[in-house]
C-alpha positions in Angstrom: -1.7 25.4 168.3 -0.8 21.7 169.6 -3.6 19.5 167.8 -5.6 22.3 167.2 -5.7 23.9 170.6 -4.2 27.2 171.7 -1.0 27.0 174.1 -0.8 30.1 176.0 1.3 29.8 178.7 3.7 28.2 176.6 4.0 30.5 174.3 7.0 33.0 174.9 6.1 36.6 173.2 8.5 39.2 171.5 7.9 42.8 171.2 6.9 44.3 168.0 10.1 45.8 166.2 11.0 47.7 163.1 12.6 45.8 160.3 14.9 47.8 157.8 12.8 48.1 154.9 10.0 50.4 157.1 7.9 46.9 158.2 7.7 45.6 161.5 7.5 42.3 162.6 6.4 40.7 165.6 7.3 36.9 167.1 6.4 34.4 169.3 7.8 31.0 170.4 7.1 27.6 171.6 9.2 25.2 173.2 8.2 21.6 171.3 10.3 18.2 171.6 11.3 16.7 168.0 8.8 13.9 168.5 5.9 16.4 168.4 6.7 18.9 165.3 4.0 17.3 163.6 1.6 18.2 166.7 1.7 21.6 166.2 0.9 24.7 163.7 1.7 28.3 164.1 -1.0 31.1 163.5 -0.9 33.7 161.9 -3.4 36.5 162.1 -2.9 40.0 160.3 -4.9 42.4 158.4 -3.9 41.5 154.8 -4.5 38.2 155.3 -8.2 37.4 154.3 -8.1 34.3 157.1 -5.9 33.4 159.7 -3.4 31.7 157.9 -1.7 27.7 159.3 1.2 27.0 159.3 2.6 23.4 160.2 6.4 22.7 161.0 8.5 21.4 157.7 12.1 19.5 159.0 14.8 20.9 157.4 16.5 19.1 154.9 19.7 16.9 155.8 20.6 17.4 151.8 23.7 19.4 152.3 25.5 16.6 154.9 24.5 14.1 152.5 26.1 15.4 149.5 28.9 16.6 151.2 30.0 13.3 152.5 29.3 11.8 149.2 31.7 14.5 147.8 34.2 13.8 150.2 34.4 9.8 149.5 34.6 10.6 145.8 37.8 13.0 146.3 39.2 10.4 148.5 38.5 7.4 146.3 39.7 9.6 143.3 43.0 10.4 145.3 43.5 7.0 146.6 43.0 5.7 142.4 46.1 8.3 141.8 48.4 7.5 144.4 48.0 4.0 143.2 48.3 4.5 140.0 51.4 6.4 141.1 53.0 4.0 143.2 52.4 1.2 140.2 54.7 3.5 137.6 57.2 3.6 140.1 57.3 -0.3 140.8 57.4 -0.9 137.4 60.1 1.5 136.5 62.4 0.4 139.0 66.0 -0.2 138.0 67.6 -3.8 138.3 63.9 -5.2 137.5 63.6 -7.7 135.0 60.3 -8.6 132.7 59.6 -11.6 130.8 59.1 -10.6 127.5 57.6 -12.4 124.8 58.7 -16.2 124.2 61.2 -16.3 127.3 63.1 -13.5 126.1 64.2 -11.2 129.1 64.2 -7.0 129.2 66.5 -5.5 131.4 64.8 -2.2 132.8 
């Protein structure tokens, strides 16, 4: 249905098939542009049901990019704090480096 009305020649048919638990199942599609998913609602008629049943289009959710990327800049700011912290114990541990120490006294490292 596109705002309530049917879309026959739209609609693209599948046959009815067997699924592997003894059902069957039956399908049919639309071709609909992104900007008009909220336009349209799907069906559903079958014997069990005590109404035809509606069903509107949900988005799926962009979650798993989100957290993924955030999971990815956490590793990379967590390496990038350990190399640091890395390269800073080498520089200070160099040999030939001298430190003020105290009241002007020097430390040879």
């Amino acid at each position: 249905l596109k705002s309530g009305v049917v879309q026959e020649q739209e609609t693209q048919r599948g046959s009815t098939v067997p699924n592997s638990d003894g059902t069957y199942h039956a399908w049919a599609t639309i071709d609909v542009l992104p900007g008009d998913w909220d336009k349209y609602q799907c069906r559903v008629e079958h014997a069990s049901l005590p109404q035809p049943g509606l069903f509107s289009w949900e988005p799926q959710s962009n979650l798993i990019p989100i957290v993924a990327g955030v999971a990815v800049a956490v590793v990379a700011v967590i390496a990038a704090l350990a190399g640091f912290a890395v390269w800073k114990s080498k520089q200070g541990n160099m040999p030939g480096r001298v430190r003020q120490r105290g009241a002007g006294g020097r430390q040879r490292l």
